[in-house]
C-alpha positions as MATLAB code, in Angstrom:
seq = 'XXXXXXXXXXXXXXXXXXXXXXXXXXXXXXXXXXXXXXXXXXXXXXXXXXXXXXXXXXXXXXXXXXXXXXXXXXXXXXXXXXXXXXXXXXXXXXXXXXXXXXXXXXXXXXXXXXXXXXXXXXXXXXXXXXXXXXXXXXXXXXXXXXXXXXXXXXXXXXXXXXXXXXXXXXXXXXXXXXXXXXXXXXXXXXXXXXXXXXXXXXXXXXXXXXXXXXXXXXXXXXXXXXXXXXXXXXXXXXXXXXXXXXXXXXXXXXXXXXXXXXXXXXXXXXXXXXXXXXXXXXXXXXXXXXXXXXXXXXXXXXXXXXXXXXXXXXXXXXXXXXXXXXXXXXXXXXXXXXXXXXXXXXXXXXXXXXXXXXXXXXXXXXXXXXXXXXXXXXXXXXXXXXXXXXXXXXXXXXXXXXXXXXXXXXXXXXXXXXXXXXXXXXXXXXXXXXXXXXXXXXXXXXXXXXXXXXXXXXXXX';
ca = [
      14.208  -45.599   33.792;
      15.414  -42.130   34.705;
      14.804  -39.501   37.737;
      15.382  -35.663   37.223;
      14.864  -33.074   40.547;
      13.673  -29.875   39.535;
      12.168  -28.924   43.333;
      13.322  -29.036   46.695;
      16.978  -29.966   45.430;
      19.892  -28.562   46.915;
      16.588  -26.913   48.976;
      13.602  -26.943   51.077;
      10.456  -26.052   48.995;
       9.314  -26.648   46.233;
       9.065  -30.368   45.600;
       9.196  -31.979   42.251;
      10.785  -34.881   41.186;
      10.088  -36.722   37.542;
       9.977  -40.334   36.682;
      10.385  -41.474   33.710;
       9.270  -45.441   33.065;
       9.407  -46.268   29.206;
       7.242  -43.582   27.572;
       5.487  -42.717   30.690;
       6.299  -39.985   32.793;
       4.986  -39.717   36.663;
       5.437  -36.636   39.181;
       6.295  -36.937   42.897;
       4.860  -33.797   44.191;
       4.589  -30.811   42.588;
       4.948  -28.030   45.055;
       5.606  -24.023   45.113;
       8.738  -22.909   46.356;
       8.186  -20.572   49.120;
      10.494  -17.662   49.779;
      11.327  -14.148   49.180;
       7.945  -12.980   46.707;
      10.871  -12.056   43.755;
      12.677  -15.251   43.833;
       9.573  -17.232   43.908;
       8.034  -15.493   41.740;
      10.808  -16.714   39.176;
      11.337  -20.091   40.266;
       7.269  -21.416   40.384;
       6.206  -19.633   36.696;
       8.365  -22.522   34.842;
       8.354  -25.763   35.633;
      11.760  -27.383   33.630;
       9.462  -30.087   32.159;
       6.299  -29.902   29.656;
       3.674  -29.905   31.758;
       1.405  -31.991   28.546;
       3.573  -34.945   28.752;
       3.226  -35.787   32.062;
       1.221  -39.076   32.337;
       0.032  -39.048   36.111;
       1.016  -37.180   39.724;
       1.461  -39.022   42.528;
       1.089  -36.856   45.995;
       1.971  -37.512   49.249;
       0.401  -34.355   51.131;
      -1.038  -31.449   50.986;
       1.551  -28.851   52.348;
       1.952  -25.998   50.015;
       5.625  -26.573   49.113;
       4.089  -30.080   47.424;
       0.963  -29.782   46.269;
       0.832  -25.492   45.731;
       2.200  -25.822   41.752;
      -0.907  -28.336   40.916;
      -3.255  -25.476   39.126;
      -0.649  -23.771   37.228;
       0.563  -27.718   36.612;
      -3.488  -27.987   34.716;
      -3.079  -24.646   33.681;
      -0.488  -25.658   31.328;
      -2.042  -28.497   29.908;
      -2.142  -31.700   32.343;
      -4.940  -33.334   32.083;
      -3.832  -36.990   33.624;
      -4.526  -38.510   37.493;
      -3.429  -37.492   40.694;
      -3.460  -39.931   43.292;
      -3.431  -38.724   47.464;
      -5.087  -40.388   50.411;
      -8.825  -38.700   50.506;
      -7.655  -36.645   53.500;
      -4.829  -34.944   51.636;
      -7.584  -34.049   48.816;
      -9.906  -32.266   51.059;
      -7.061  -30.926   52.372;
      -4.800  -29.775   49.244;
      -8.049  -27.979   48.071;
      -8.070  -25.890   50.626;
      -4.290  -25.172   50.756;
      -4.536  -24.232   46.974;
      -7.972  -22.430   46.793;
      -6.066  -20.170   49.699;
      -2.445  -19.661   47.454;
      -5.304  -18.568   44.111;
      -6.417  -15.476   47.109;
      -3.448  -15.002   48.380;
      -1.393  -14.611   45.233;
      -3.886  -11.902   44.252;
      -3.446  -10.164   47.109;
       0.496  -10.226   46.945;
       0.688   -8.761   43.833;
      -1.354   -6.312   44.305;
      -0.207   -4.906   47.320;
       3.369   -5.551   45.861;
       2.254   -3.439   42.669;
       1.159   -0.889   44.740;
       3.917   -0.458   46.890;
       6.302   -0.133   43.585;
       3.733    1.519   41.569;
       3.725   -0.086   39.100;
       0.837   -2.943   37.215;
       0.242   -5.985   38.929;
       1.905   -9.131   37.527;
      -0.665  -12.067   37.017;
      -1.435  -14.769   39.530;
       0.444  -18.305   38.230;
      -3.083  -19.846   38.804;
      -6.671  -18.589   39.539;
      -9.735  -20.303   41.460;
     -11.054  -21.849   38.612;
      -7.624  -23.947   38.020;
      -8.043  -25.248   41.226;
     -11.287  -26.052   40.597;
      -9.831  -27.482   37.208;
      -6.868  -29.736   38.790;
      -9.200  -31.247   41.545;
     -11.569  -32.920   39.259;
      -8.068  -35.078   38.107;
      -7.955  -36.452   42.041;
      -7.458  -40.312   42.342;
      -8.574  -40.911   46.184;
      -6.924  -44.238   47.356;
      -6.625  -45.268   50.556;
      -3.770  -46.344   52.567;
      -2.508  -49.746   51.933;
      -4.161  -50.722   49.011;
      -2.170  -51.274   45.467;
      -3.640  -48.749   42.705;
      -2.172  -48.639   39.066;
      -0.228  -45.132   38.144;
       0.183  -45.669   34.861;
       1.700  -48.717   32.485;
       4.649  -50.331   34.230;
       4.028  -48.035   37.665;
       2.185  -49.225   40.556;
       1.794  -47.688   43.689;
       0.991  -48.426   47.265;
       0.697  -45.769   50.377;
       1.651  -46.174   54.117;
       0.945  -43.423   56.638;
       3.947  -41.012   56.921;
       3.360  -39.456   60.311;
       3.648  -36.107   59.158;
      -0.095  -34.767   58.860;
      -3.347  -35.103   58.089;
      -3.478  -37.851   55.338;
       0.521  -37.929   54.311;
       1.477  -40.747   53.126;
       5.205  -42.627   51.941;
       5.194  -44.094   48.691;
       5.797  -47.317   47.116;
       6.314  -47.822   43.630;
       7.079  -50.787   41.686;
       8.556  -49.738   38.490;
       8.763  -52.698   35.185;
       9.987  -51.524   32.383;
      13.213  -52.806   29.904;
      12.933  -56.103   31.502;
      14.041  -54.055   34.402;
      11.631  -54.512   38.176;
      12.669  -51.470   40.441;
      11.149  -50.555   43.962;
      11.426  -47.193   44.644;
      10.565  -45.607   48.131;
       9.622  -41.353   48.083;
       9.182  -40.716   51.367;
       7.443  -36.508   51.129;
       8.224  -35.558   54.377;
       8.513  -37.822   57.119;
       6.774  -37.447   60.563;
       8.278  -38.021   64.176;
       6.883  -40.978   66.154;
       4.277  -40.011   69.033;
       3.179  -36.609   67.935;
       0.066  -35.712   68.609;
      -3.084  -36.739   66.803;
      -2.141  -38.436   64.014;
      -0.344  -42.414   63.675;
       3.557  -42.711   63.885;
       5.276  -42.787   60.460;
       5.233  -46.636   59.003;
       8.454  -48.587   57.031;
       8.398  -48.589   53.750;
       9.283  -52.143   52.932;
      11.491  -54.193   50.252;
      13.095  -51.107   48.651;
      15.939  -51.079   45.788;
      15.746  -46.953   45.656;
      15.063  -44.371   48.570;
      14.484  -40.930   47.852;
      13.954  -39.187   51.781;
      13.509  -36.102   52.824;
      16.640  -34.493   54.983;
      14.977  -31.364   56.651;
      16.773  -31.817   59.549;
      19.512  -34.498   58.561;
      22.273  -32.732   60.465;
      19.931  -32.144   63.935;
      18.663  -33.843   66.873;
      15.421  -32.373   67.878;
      14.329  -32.298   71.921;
      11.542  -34.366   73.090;
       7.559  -33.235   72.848;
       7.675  -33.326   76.681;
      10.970  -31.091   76.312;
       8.247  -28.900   74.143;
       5.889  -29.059   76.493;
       8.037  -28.212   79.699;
       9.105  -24.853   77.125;
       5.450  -24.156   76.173;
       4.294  -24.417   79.558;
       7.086  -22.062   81.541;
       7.268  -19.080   78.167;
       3.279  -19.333   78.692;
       3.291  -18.770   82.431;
       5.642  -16.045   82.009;
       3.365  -13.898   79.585;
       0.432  -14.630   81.733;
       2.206  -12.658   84.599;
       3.383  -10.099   82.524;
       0.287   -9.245   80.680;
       2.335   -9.989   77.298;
       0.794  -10.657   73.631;
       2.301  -14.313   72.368;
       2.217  -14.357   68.640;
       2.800  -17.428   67.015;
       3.411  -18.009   63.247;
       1.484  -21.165   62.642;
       1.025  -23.178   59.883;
      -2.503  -23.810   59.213;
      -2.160  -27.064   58.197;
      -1.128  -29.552   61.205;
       0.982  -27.064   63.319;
      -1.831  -24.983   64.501;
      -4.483  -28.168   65.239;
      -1.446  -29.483   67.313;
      -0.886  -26.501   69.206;
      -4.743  -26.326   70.124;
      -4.491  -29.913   70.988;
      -1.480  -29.348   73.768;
      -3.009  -26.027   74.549;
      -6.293  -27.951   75.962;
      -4.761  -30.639   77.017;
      -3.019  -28.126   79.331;
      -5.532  -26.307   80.418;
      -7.549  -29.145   81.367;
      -4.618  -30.515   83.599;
      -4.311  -26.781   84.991;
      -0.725  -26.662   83.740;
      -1.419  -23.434   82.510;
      -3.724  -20.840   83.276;
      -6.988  -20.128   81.173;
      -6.092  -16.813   78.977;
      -7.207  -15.520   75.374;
      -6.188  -17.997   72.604;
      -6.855  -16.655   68.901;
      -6.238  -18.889   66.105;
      -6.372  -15.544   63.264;
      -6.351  -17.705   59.997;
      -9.236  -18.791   57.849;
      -7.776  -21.258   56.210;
      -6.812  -22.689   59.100;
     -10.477  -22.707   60.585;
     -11.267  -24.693   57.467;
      -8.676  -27.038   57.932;
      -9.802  -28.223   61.446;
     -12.807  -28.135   60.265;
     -11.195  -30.848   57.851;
      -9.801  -32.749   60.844;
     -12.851  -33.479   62.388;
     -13.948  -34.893   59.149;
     -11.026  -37.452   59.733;
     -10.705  -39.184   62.816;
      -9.868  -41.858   60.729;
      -6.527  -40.491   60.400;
      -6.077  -39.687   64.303;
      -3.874  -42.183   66.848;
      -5.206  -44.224   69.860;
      -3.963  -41.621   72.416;
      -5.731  -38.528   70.606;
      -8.920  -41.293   71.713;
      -8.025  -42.033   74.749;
      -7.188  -38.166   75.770;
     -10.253  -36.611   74.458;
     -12.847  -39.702   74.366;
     -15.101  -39.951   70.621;
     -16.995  -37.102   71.552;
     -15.119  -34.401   73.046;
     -13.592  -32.224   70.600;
     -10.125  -31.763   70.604;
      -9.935  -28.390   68.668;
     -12.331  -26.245   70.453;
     -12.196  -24.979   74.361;
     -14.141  -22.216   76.447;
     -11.075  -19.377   75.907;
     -10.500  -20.145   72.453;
     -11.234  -17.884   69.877;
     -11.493  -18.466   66.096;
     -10.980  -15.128   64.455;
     -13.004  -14.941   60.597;
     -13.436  -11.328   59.322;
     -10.499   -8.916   58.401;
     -12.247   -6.611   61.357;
     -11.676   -9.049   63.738;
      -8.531   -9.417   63.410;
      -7.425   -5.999   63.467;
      -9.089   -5.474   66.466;
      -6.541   -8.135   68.236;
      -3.934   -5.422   67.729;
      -5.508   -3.324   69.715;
      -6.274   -5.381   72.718;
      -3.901   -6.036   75.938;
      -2.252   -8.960   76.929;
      -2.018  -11.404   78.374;
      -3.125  -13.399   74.755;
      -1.817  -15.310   72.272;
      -2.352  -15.040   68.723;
      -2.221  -17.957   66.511;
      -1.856  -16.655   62.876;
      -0.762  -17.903   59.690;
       1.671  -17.932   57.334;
       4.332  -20.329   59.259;
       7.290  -18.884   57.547;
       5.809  -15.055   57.884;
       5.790  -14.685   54.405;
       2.082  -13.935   53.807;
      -1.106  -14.093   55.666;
      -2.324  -11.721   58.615;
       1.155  -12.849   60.883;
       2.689  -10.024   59.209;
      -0.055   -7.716   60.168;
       0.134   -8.778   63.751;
       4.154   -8.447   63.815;
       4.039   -5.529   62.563;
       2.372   -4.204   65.574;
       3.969   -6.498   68.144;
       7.726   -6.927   67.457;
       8.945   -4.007   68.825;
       7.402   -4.161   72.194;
      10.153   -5.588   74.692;
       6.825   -7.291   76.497;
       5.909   -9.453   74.021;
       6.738  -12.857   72.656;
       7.047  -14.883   69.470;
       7.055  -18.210   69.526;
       8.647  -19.994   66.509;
       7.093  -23.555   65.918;
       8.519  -24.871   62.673;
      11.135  -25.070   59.956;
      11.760  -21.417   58.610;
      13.564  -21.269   54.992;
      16.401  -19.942   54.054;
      15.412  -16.052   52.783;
      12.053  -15.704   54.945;
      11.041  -13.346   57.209;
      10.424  -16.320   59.703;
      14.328  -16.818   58.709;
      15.346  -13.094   60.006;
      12.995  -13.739   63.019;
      14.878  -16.884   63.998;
      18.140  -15.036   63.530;
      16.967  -12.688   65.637;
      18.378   -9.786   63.262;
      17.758   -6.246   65.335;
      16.104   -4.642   62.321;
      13.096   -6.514   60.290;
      11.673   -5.032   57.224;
       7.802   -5.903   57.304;
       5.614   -4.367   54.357;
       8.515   -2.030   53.171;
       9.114   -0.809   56.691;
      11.954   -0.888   59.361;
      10.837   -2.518   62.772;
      13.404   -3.202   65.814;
      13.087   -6.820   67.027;
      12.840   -6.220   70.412;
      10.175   -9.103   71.274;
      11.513  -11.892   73.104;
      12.016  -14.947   69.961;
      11.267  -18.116   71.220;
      12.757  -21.278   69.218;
      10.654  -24.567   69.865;
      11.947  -26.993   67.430;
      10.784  -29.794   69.469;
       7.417  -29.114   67.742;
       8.775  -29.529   64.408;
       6.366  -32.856   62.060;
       9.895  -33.583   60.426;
      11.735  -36.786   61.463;
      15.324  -35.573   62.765;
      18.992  -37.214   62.234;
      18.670  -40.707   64.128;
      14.356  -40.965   62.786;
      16.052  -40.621   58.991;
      18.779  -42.984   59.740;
      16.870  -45.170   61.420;
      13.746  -45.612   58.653;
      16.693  -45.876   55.950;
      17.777  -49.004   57.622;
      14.190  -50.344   57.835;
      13.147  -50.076   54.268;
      14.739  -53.745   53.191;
      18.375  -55.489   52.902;
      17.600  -54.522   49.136;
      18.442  -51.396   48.904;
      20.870  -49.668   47.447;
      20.597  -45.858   46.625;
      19.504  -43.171   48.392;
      18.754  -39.334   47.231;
      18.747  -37.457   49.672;
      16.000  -34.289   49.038;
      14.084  -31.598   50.629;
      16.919  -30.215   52.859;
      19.382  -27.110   52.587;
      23.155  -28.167   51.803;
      24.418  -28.572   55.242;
      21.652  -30.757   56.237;
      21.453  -33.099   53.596;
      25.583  -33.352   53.664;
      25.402  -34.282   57.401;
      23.285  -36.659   56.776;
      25.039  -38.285   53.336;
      28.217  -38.612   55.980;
      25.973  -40.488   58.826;
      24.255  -42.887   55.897;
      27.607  -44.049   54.775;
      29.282  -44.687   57.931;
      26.645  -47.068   58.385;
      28.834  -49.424   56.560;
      25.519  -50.721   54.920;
      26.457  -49.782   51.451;
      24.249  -47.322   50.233;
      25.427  -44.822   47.277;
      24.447  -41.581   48.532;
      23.179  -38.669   46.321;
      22.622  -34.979   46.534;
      21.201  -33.646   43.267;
      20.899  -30.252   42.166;
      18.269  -28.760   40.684;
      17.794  -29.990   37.479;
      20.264  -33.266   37.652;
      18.640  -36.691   36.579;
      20.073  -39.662   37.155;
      19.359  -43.183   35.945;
      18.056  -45.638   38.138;
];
């Protein structure tokens, strides 16, 4: 039995890690790397592996940097299972049918802007359509067969909509391995959705380590920050742009956004949520209150609807949404992409970030070489669509916000996963955090043997 990393390793994005059980090969994840359009360009086209000999995929959600390489995965042969919760199907079918547009659109506009021919999309609409007819739908805590000598089992990971951990039970050799993948693992008490659940009985643990070197603040610390930066553009007529993910971030900024409105924390203003996909996505959400926690009942009741309000706007044509550059504070604008590498954000930076009046409000994890990146830096010159802008917006950081389980959560679920285990790969993180948290696991005096692997390293288990 052998694991090799060829995604989010020694990184972020991109997550894709192969097992190999006998003659069977399985796939946790297979995501897009997301990042400056040349490097990415580069690193999703080739996969490392033959996409034909892969036996079954085994995903545990739907956010682009795990599910976003699926279509080019069929479009280079794949033809076995994949196996999600049904909420992280409906939802990686949006999240993929939107990279097939997008991707056109890039290089197009990319081509244009260095005249030269457009380079073709990895993966088209009808590969999506292709690689979702291979969806296994299993529901949480319920045993399903992978493939020979694989079995699987999900718990709910906390993170979004339908994320799950995973449990596999590997047999092969003679050889009976349980090995933990966690995808990326949520906080406790978010809103919305359940807190993340143990993984139980493990030999192997292969976490996440986003933010394995940091302590993130409280959601009431988030909500103290939301509520005063909001107040303050209120008063001073300012335009609040917020690069959202459309998948979970922006649902659980509408969700604090009513709540606070409806206990007159903050005063009733313009809200636009400017993404499509992410209109489809919550339109996805309210197809699964299955998913959602007691307290998202208890706050808004079976009937009211948590994602919709009197001053909220959802924003559908292209017109539309240039007309929000046009109009006066005090608003906010709720656009996607989260890392402000694509999507109509860039549009509506463009025409905000050099206006001293105005705010941004960063609400997630921005990767290493992003424009989100540069934002968070708060470098004075940013380079959007080829041109120089001064940052002179006001940048605010609210990394209380983030669905990634900090230092003490990853520490903490490590030691609840069994006496048994024994290894741990540490994944989905950049150097620093990954090697802050290696140094925390092993003081632990518990005895794990801590890995970072490169891309590309395999290891046997």
């Amino acid at each position: 039995m052998n694991i090799t990393f060829y995604g989010a390793a020694g990184e972020v994005t991109g997550s894709k890690h192969l097992l190999e059980v006998g003659e069977k090969k399985v796939l946790l994840d297979c995501g897009m790397f997301q990042g400056k359009f040349s490097e990415a360009e580069k690193k999703n086209r080739f996969f490392g592996f033959n996409p034909t000999e892969i036996d079954a995929v085994v995903l545990s959600h739907a956010h682009l940097d795990h599910c976003g390489s699926l279509p080019l995965l069929y479009r280079e042969g794949f033809r076995g299972k994949i196996f999600s919760t049904s909420a992280t199907r409906d939802v990686a079918e949006l999240i993929m049918l939107d990279s097939a547009k997008i991707q056109q659109q890039d290089r197009s506009f990319y081509a244009e802007l260095e005249g030269r021919e457009p380079l073709p999309p990895l993966y088209n609409e009808d590969d999506v359509k292709g690689v979702l007819q291979l969806f296994d739908e299993v529901p949480y805590h319920k045993t399903f067969s992978v493939v020979e000598g694989v079995s699987g089992y999900f718990r709910d990971a906390g993170h979004i909509l339908g994320s799950a951990v995973v449990e596999l039970s590997l047999i092969a050799e003679g050889r009976n391995i349980k090995l933990g993948f966690t995808g990326d693992l949520g906080r406790k008490n978010t809103p919305i959705i359940r807190d993340p659940e143990y993984m139980v009985d493990l030999d192997i643990l292969i976490s996440e380590s986003t933010y394995g070197g940091s302590k993130h603040e409280s959601f009431a610390e988030a909500r103290r920050v939301l509520k005063k930066y909001v107040k303050e553009a209120f008063a001073r007529k300012a335009k609040i742009i917020v690069p959202s993910f459309a998948l979970e971030r922006t649902q659980e900024l509408i969700y604090l956004l009513h709540e606070m409105i409806d206990n007159k924390e903050i005063p009733r203003f313009p809200i636009y949520v400017d993404s499509p996909l992410a209109v489809d996505i919550t339109e996805v959400f309210r197809r699964h209150p299955d998913c959602f926690d007691q307290e998202t009942f208890a706050t808004f009741g079976r009937n009211d609807d948590p994602f919709g309000f009197r001053n909220l706007e959802y924003i559908h044509s292209i017109s539309e949404s240039k007309a929000l550059n046009k109009q006066k504070g005090p608003m906010m604008i709720i656009a996607s992409a989260g890392m402000c590498e694509g999507g109509r954000v860039k549009h509506h930076l463009k025409h905000s970030i050099d206006d001293r009046n105005n705010m941004i409000f960063i609400t997630g994890y921005m990767a290493r070489g992003t424009l989100g990146r540069e934002i968070v830096e708060q470098k004075p010159e940013i380079e959007i669509f080829g041109e120089k802008h001064k940052l002179r917006a006001q940048v605010i950081v609210l990394n209380s916000l983030s669905a990634h389980a900090d230092q003490p959560a990853l520490l903490d679920y490590a030691q609840n996963c069994g006496d048994n285990l024994q290894k741990i790969f540490l994944v989905h993180g950049e150097d620093n955090q990954a090697q802050a948290l290696k140094e925390e696991l092993l003081s632990l005096d518990r005895g794990f043997k801590v890995e970072i692997p490169q891309m590309g390293e395999g290891f046997e288990l």
